[in-house]
Backbone as CSV, one residue per row, in Angstrom:
resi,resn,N_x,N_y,N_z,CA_x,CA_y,CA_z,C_x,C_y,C_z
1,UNK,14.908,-32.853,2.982,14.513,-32.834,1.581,13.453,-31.758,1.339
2,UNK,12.556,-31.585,2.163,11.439,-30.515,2.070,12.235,-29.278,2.220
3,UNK,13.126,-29.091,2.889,13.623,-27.792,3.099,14.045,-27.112,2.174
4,UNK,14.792,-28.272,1.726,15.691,-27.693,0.685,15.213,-27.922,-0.878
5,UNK,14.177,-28.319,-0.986,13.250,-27.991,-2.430,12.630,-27.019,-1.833
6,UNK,11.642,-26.715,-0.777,11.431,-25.510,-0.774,11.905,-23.947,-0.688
7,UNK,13.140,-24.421,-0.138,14.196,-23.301,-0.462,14.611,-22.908,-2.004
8,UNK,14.689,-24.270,-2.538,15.052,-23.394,-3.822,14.033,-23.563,-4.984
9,UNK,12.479,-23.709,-4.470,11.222,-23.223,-5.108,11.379,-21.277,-4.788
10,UNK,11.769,-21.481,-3.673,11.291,-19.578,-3.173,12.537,-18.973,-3.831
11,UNK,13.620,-19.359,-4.188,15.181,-18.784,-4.809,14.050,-18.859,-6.623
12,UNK,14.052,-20.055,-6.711,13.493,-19.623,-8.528,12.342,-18.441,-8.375
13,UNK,11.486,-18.122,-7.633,10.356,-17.385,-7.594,11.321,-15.443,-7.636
14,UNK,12.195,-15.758,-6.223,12.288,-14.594,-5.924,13.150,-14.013,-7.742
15,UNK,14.096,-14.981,-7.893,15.054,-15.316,-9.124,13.644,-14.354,-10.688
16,UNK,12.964,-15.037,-10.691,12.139,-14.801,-11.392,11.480,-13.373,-11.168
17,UNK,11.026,-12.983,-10.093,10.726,-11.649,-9.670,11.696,-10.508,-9.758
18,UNK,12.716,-10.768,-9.118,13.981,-9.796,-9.440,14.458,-9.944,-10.768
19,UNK,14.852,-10.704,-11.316,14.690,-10.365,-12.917,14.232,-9.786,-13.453
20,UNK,12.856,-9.835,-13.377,12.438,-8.573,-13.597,12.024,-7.251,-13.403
21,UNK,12.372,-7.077,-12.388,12.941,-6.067,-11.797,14.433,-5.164,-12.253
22,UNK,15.277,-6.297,-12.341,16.453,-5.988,-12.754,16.512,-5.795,-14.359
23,UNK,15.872,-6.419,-15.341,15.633,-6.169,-16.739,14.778,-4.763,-16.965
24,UNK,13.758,-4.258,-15.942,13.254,-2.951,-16.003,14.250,-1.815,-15.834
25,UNK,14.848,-1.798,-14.929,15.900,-0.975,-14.597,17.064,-0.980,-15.344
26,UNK,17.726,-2.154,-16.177,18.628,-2.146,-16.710,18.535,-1.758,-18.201
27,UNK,16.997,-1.966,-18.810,16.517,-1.320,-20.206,15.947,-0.276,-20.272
28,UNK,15.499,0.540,-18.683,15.718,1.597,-18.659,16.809,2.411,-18.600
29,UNK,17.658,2.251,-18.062,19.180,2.876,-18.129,19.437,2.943,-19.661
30,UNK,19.292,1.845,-20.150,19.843,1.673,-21.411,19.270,2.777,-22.689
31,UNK,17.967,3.276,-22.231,17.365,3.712,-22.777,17.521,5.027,-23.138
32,UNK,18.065,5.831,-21.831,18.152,6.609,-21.098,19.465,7.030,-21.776
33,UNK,20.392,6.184,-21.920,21.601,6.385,-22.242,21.486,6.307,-23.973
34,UNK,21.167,5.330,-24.507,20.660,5.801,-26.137,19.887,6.833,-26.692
35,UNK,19.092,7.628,-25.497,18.132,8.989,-26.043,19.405,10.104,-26.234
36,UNK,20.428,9.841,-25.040,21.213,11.195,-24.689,22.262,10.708,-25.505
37,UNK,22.509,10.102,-26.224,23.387,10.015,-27.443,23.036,10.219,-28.215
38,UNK,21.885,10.130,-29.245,20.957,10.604,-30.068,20.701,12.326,-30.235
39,UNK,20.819,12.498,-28.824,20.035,14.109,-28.825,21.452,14.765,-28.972
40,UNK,22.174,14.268,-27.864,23.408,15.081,-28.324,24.079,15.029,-29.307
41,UNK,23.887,13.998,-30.124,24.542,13.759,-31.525,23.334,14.428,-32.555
42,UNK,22.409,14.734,-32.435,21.193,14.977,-33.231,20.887,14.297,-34.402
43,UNK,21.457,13.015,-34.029,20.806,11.703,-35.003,19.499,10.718,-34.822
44,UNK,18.899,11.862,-34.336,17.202,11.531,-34.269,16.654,11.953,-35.751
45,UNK,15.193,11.422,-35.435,14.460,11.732,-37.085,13.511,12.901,-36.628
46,UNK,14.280,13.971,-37.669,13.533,15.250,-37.151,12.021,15.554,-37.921
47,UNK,11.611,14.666,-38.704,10.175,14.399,-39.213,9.258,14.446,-37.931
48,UNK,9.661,13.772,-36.782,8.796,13.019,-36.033,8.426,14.015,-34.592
49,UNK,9.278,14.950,-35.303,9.123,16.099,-33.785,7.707,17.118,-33.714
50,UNK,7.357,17.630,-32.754,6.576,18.222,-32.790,6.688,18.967,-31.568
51,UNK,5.851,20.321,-31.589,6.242,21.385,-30.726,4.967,21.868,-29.844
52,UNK,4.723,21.908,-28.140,3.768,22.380,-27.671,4.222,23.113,-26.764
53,UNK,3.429,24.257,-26.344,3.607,25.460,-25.600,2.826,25.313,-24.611
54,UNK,3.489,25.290,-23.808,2.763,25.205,-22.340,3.245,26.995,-21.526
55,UNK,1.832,27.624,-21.209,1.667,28.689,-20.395,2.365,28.947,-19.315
56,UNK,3.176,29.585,-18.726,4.071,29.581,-17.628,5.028,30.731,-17.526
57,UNK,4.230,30.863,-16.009,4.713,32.294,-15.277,5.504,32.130,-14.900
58,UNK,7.077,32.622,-15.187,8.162,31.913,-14.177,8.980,34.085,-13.819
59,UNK,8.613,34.105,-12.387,9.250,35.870,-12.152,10.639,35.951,-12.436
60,UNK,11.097,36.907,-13.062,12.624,36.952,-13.062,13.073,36.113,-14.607
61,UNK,12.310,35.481,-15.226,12.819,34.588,-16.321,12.949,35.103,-17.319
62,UNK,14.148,35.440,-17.864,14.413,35.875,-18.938,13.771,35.193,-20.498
63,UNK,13.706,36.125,-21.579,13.282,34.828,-22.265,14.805,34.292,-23.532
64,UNK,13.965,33.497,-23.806,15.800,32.379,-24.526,15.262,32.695,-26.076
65,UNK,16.884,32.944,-26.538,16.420,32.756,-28.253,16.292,31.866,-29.043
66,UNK,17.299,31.090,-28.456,17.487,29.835,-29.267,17.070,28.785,-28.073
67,UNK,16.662,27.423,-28.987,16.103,26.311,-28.247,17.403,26.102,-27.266
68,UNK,17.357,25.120,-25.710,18.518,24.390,-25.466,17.688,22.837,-25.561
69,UNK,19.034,22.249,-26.099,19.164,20.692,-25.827,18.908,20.352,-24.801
70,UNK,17.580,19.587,-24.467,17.409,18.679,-23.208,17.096,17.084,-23.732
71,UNK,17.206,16.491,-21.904,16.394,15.392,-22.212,16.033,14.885,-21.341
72,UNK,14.674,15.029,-21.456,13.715,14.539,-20.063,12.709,13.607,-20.940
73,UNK,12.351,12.940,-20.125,10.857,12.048,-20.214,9.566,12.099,-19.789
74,UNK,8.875,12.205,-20.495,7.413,12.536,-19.917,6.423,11.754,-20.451
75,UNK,5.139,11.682,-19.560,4.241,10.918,-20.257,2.772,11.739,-20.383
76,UNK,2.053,11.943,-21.634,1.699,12.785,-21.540,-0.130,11.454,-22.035
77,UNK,-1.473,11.545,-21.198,-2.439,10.939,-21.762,-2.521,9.770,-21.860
78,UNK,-0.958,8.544,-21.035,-0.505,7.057,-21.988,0.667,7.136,-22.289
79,UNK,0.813,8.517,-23.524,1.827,7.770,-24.282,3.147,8.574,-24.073
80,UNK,4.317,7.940,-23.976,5.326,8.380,-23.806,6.622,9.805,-24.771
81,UNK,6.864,10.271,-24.007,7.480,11.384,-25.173,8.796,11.751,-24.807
82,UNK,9.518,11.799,-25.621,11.015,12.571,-25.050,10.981,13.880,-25.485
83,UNK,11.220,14.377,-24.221,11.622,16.224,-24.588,13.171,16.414,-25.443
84,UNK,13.143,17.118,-26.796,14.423,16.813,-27.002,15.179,18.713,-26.857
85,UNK,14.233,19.218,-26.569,14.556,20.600,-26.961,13.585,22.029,-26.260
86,UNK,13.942,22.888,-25.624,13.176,23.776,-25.291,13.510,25.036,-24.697
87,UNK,12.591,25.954,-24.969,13.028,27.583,-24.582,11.900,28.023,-24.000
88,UNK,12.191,29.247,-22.766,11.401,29.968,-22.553,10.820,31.281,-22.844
89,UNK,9.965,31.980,-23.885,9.769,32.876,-24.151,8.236,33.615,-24.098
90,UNK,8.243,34.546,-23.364,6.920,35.230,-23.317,5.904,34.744,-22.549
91,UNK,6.023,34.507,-21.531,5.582,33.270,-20.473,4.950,32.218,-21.085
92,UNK,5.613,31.634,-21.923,5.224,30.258,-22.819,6.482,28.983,-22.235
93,UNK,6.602,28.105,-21.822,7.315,27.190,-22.057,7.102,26.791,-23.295
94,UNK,8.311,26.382,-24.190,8.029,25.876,-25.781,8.698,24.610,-25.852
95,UNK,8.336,23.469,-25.428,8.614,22.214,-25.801,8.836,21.449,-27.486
96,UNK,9.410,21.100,-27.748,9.958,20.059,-28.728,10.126,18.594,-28.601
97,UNK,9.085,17.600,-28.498,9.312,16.289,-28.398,9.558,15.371,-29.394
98,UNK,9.881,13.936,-29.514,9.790,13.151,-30.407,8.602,12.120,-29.670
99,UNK,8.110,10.915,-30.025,7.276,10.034,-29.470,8.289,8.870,-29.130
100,UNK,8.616,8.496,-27.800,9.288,7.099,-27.405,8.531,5.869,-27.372
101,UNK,8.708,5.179,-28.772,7.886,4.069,-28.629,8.697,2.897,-27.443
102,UNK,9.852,2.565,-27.415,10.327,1.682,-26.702,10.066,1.967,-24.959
103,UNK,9.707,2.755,-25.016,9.445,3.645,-23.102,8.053,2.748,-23.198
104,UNK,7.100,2.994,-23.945,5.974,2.432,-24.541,5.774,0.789,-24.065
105,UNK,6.477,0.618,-24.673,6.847,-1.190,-25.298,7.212,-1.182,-23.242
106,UNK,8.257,-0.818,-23.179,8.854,-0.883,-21.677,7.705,-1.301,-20.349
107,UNK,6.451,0.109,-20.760,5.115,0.060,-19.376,4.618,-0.892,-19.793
108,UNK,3.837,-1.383,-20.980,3.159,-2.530,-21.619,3.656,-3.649,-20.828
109,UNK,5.129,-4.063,-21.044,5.740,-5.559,-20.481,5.768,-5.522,-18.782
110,UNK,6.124,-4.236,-18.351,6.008,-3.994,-16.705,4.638,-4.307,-16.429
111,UNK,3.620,-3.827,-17.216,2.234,-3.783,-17.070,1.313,-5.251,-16.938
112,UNK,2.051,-6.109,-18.060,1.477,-7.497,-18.338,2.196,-8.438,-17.409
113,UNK,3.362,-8.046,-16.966,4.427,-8.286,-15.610,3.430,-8.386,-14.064
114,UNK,2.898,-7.622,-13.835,2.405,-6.913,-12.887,1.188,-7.664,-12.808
115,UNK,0.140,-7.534,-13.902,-1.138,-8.218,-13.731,-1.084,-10.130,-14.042
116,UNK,0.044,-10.576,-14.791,0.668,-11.992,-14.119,0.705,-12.408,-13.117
117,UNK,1.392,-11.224,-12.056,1.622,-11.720,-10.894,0.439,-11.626,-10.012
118,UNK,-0.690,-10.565,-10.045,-1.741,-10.381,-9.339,-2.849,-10.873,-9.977
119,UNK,-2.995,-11.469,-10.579,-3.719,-12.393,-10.912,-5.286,-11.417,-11.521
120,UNK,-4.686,-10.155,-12.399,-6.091,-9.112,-12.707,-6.280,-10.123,-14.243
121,UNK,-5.623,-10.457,-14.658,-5.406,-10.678,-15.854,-6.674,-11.988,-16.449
122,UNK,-7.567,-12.134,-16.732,-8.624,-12.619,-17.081,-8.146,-13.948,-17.655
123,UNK,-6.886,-13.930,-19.229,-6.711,-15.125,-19.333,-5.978,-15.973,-18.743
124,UNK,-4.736,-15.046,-17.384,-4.158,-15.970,-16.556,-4.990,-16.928,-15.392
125,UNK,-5.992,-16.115,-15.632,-7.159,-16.970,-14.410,-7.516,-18.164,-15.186
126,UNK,-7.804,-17.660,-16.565,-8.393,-18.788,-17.076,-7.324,-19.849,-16.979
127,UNK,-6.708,-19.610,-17.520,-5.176,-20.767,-17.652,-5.232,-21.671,-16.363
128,UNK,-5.473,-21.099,-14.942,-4.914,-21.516,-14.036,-6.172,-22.046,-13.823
129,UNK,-7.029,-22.083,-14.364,-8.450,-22.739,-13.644,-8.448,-23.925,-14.782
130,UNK,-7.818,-23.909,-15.844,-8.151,-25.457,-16.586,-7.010,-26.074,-15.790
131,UNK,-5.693,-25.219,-15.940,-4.613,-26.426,-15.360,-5.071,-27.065,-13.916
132,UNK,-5.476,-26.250,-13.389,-6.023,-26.920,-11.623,-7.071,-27.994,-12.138
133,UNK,-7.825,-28.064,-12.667,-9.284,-28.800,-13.161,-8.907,-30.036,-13.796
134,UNK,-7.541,-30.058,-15.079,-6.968,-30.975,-15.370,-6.412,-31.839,-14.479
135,UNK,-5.174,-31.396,-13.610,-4.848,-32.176,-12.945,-5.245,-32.616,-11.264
136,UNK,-6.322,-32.413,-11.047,-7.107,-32.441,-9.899,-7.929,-33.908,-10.193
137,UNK,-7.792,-34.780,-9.451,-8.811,-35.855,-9.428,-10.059,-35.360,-9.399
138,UNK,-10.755,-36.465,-10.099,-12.339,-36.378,-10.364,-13.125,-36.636,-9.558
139,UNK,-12.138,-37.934,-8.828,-13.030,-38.456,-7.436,-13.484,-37.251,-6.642
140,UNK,-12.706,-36.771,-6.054,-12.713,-35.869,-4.871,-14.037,-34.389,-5.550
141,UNK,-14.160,-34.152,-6.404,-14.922,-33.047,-6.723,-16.323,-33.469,-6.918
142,UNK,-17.362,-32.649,-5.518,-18.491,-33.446,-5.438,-19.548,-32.807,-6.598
143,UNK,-20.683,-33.304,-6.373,-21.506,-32.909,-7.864,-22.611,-31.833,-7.149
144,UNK,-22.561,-30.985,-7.207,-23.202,-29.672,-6.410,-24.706,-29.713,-6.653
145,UNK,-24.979,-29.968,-8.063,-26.406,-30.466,-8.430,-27.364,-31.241,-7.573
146,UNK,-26.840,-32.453,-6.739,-27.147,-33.523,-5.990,-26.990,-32.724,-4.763
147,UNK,-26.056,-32.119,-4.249,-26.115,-31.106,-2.811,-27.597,-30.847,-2.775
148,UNK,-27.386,-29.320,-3.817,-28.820,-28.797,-3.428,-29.901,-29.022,-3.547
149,UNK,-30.209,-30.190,-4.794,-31.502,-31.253,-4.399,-31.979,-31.674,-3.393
150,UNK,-30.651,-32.290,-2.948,-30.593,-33.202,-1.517,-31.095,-32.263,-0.382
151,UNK,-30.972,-31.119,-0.175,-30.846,-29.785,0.876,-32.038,-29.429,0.691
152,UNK,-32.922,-29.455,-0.527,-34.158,-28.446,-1.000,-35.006,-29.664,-0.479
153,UNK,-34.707,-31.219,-0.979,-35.798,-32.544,-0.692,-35.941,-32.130,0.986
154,UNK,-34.799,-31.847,1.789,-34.707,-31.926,3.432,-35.504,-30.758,3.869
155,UNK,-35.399,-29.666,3.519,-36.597,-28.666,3.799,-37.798,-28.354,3.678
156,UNK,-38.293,-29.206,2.200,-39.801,-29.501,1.658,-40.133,-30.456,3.015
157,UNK,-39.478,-31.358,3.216,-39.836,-32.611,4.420,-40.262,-31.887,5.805
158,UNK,-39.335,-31.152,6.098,-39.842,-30.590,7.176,-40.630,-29.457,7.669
159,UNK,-41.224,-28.823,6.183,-42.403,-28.009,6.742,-41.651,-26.387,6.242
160,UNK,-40.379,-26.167,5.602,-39.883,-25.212,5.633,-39.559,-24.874,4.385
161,UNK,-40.331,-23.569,4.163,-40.102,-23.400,2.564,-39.236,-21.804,3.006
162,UNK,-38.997,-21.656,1.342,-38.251,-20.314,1.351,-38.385,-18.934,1.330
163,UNK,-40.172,-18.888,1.563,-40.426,-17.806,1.704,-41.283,-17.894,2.770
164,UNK,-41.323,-18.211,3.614,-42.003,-18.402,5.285,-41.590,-17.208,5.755
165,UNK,-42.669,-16.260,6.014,-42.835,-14.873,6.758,-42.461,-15.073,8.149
166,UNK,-42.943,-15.867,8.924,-43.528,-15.542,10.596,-41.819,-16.323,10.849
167,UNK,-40.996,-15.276,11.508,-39.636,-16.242,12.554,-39.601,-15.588,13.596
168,UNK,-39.147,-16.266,14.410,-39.799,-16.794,15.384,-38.277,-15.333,16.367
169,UNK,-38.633,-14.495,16.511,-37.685,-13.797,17.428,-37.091,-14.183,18.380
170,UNK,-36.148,-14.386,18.563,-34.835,-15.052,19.305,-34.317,-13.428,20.402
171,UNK,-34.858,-13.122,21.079,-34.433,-11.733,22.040,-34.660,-12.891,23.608
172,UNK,-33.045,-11.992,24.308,-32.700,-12.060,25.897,-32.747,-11.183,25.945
173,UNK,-33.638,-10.711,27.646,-33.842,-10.191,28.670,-32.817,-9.329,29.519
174,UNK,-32.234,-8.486,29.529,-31.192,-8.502,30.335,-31.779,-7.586,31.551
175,UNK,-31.491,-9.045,32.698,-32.153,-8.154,34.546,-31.143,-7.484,34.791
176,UNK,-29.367,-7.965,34.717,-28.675,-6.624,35.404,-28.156,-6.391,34.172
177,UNK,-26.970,-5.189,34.561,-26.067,-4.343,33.922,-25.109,-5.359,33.416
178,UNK,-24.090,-5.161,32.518,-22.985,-5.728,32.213,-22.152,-5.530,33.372
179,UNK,-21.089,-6.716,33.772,-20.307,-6.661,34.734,-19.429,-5.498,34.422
180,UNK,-18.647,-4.482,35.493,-17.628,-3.436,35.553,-16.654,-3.597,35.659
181,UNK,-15.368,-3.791,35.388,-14.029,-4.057,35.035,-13.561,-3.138,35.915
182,UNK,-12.182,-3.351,36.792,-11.481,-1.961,37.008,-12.175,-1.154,38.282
Protein backbone atom coordinates (compact mmCIF):
# COMPACT_ATOMS: atom_id res chain seq x y z
CA UNK A 1 0.00 0.00 0.00
CA UNK A 2 2.88 2.48 0.76
CA UNK A 3 4.45 1.69 -2.42
CA UNK A 4 2.04 2.16 -4.45
CA UNK A 5 0.57 5.59 -3.09
CA UNK A 6 3.91 6.61 -3.12
CA UNK A 7 4.44 5.74 -6.52
CA UNK A 8 1.70 7.49 -7.73
CA UNK A 9 2.32 10.69 -5.33
CA UNK A 10 5.86 10.91 -7.43
CA UNK A 11 3.75 10.09 -11.08
CA UNK A 12 1.24 13.25 -10.03
CA UNK A 13 4.41 15.44 -9.08
CA UNK A 14 6.56 14.38 -12.01
CA UNK A 15 2.85 14.62 -14.14
CA UNK A 16 2.64 18.11 -12.82
CA UNK A 17 6.28 19.13 -13.57
CA UNK A 18 6.36 17.87 -17.10
CA UNK A 19 3.30 19.58 -17.91
CA UNK A 20 4.74 22.15 -17.61
CA UNK A 21 7.34 21.72 -19.30
CA UNK A 22 5.41 20.34 -22.06
CA UNK A 23 2.80 23.47 -22.12
CA UNK A 24 6.14 25.76 -22.41
CA UNK A 25 7.35 24.11 -25.36
CA UNK A 26 4.14 23.44 -26.96
CA UNK A 27 2.96 27.42 -26.66
CA UNK A 28 6.11 28.11 -27.73
CA UNK A 29 5.98 26.27 -30.97
CA UNK A 30 2.69 27.60 -31.29
CA UNK A 31 3.88 30.87 -31.13
CA UNK A 32 6.52 30.53 -33.30
CA UNK A 33 4.30 29.19 -35.85
CA UNK A 34 1.55 32.14 -35.54
CA UNK A 35 4.48 34.95 -35.83
CA UNK A 36 5.63 33.18 -39.25
CA UNK A 37 2.17 33.27 -40.56
CA UNK A 38 1.58 36.74 -39.72
CA UNK A 39 4.91 37.97 -41.15
CA UNK A 40 4.61 36.07 -44.13
CA UNK A 41 1.13 37.01 -44.68
CA UNK A 42 1.90 40.67 -43.41
CA UNK A 43 -1.18 40.68 -41.30
CA UNK A 44 0.56 42.22 -38.44
CA UNK A 45 -0.29 45.84 -37.15
CA UNK A 46 2.14 47.96 -38.84
CA UNK A 47 1.41 50.97 -36.25
CA UNK A 48 3.33 49.01 -33.73
CA UNK A 49 6.66 48.62 -35.58
CA UNK A 50 9.59 50.37 -34.97
CA UNK A 51 13.08 50.53 -36.43
CA UNK A 52 16.75 50.33 -34.72
CA UNK A 53 20.13 50.36 -36.26
CA UNK A 54 22.59 48.52 -34.85
CA UNK A 55 26.47 49.36 -36.00
CA UNK A 56 28.08 46.45 -37.79
CA UNK A 57 31.14 45.65 -39.61
CA UNK A 58 30.41 42.71 -41.62
CA UNK A 59 33.82 42.41 -44.65
CA UNK A 60 32.59 41.52 -47.98
CA UNK A 61 28.79 42.60 -47.17
CA UNK A 62 27.13 44.01 -49.69
CA UNK A 63 24.57 46.49 -48.82
CA UNK A 64 20.56 45.49 -49.44
CA UNK A 65 17.93 47.83 -50.86
CA UNK A 66 15.06 46.62 -49.88
CA UNK A 67 14.16 45.20 -46.33
CA UNK A 68 14.06 41.05 -46.25
CA UNK A 69 11.33 39.30 -44.32
CA UNK A 70 12.61 37.67 -41.21
CA UNK A 71 11.70 36.15 -38.10
CA UNK A 72 13.69 35.89 -35.19
CA UNK A 73 13.13 36.58 -31.50
CA UNK A 74 14.91 38.61 -29.28
CA UNK A 75 14.87 40.00 -25.99
CA UNK A 76 16.03 43.18 -25.65
CA UNK A 77 16.29 44.96 -21.48
CA UNK A 78 13.07 42.29 -20.33
CA UNK A 79 11.02 42.79 -22.93
CA UNK A 80 10.43 40.68 -25.77
CA UNK A 81 10.49 41.66 -29.58
CA UNK A 82 9.98 40.02 -32.90
CA UNK A 83 12.29 40.94 -35.68
CA UNK A 84 9.91 41.20 -38.56
CA UNK A 85 12.18 42.74 -41.17
CA UNK A 86 15.79 43.80 -41.97
CA UNK A 87 18.65 45.06 -44.26
CA UNK A 88 22.12 45.67 -44.28
CA UNK A 89 23.36 48.99 -45.36
CA UNK A 90 26.43 51.12 -44.71
CA UNK A 91 27.74 49.11 -41.89
CA UNK A 92 24.40 49.60 -40.08
CA UNK A 93 22.31 46.52 -39.39
CA UNK A 94 18.62 48.07 -39.75
CA UNK A 95 16.18 46.14 -37.74
CA UNK A 96 12.31 46.41 -37.84
CA UNK A 97 10.50 44.92 -34.80
CA UNK A 98 7.01 44.64 -33.44
CA UNK A 99 6.71 44.12 -29.37
CA UNK A 100 5.65 40.25 -28.46
CA UNK A 101 3.47 40.59 -25.67
CA UNK A 102 2.49 36.80 -25.47
CA UNK A 103 6.54 35.72 -25.44
CA UNK A 104 6.07 38.21 -22.41
CA UNK A 105 3.03 36.63 -20.77
CA UNK A 106 5.02 33.12 -21.72
CA UNK A 107 8.60 34.15 -19.21
CA UNK A 108 6.17 35.70 -16.51
CA UNK A 109 4.19 32.09 -16.13
CA UNK A 110 7.70 30.04 -16.64
CA UNK A 111 8.97 32.60 -14.13
CA UNK A 112 6.11 32.29 -11.36
CA UNK A 113 6.46 28.35 -12.43
CA UNK A 114 9.96 28.28 -11.36
CA UNK A 115 9.89 30.37 -8.10
CA UNK A 116 6.66 27.92 -6.96
CA UNK A 117 8.75 25.28 -7.20
CA UNK A 118 11.90 26.78 -5.37
CA UNK A 119 10.30 28.14 -2.91
CA UNK A 120 11.90 32.18 -3.74
CA UNK A 121 8.48 33.25 -3.80
CA UNK A 122 7.63 35.13 -0.43
CA UNK A 123 3.82 34.45 -0.57
CA UNK A 124 4.32 30.68 -1.31
CA UNK A 125 6.34 30.55 1.94
CA UNK A 126 3.82 32.30 3.52
CA UNK A 127 1.02 29.94 2.41
CA UNK A 128 3.02 26.99 3.42
CA UNK A 129 3.87 28.27 6.86
CA UNK A 130 0.04 28.91 7.88
CA UNK A 131 -0.99 25.58 6.22
CA UNK A 132 1.87 23.64 8.29
CA UNK A 133 0.85 25.78 11.59
CA UNK A 134 -2.88 24.98 10.94
CA UNK A 135 -2.68 21.56 10.69
CA UNK A 136 0.14 20.69 13.08
CA UNK A 137 -0.96 19.88 16.67
CA UNK A 138 -0.63 22.37 19.38
CA UNK A 139 0.43 19.87 21.83
CA UNK A 140 3.69 19.06 20.38
CA UNK A 141 4.91 22.85 19.73
CA UNK A 142 6.89 23.90 22.81
CA UNK A 143 6.62 27.55 24.16
CA UNK A 144 10.24 28.97 23.50
CA UNK A 145 9.52 31.88 25.95
CA UNK A 146 9.66 29.32 28.99
CA UNK A 147 12.98 27.60 27.25
CA UNK A 148 14.95 30.62 27.54
CA UNK A 149 13.77 31.78 30.92
CA UNK A 150 14.28 28.43 32.12
CA UNK A 151 18.13 28.44 30.49
CA UNK A 152 18.85 32.25 31.62
CA UNK A 153 17.19 31.21 35.59
CA UNK A 154 20.07 28.03 35.19
CA UNK A 155 23.00 30.31 34.45
CA UNK A 156 22.17 33.29 36.90
CA UNK A 157 22.25 30.07 39.54
CA UNK A 158 25.42 29.07 38.73
CA UNK A 159 27.62 32.00 38.77
CA UNK A 160 27.60 32.49 34.87
CA UNK A 161 26.61 35.50 33.23
CA UNK A 162 26.94 36.59 29.61
CA UNK A 163 29.51 38.72 29.57
CA UNK A 164 32.26 36.94 31.80
CA UNK A 165 35.74 37.97 30.33
CA UNK A 166 38.29 35.46 32.02
CA UNK A 167 37.81 31.54 30.06
CA UNK A 168 39.53 29.46 31.09
CA UNK A 169 42.01 28.13 27.97
CA UNK A 170 41.51 24.63 27.12
CA UNK A 171 45.30 23.98 25.15
CA UNK A 172 47.18 20.19 24.86
CA UNK A 173 50.69 19.78 24.98
CA UNK A 174 51.91 17.83 22.27
CA UNK A 175 55.44 15.67 23.54
CA UNK A 176 55.68 13.71 20.19
CA UNK A 177 55.05 14.18 16.50
CA UNK A 178 51.87 12.94 14.87
CA UNK A 179 52.09 9.24 14.06
CA UNK A 180 53.63 8.51 10.14
CA UNK A 181 51.56 6.48 7.86
CA UNK A 182 53.27 4.55 5.01
Amino acid sequence: MKNSSSIFLLCCFCLYNFGYILYFFAFQLTLDREWEENIWEESYDFTGTELIEIPLSLPYMANQENFQTTNLSMEINGQFLRVIKQRYQNDTLQIIYIKDPKQQNLKEQVTEWIKSITDESQKNSRERNHFFAKFFPKDFMADEHHIFRALKIDLTRSGITANQPNYKDISLSLTSPPPQFG
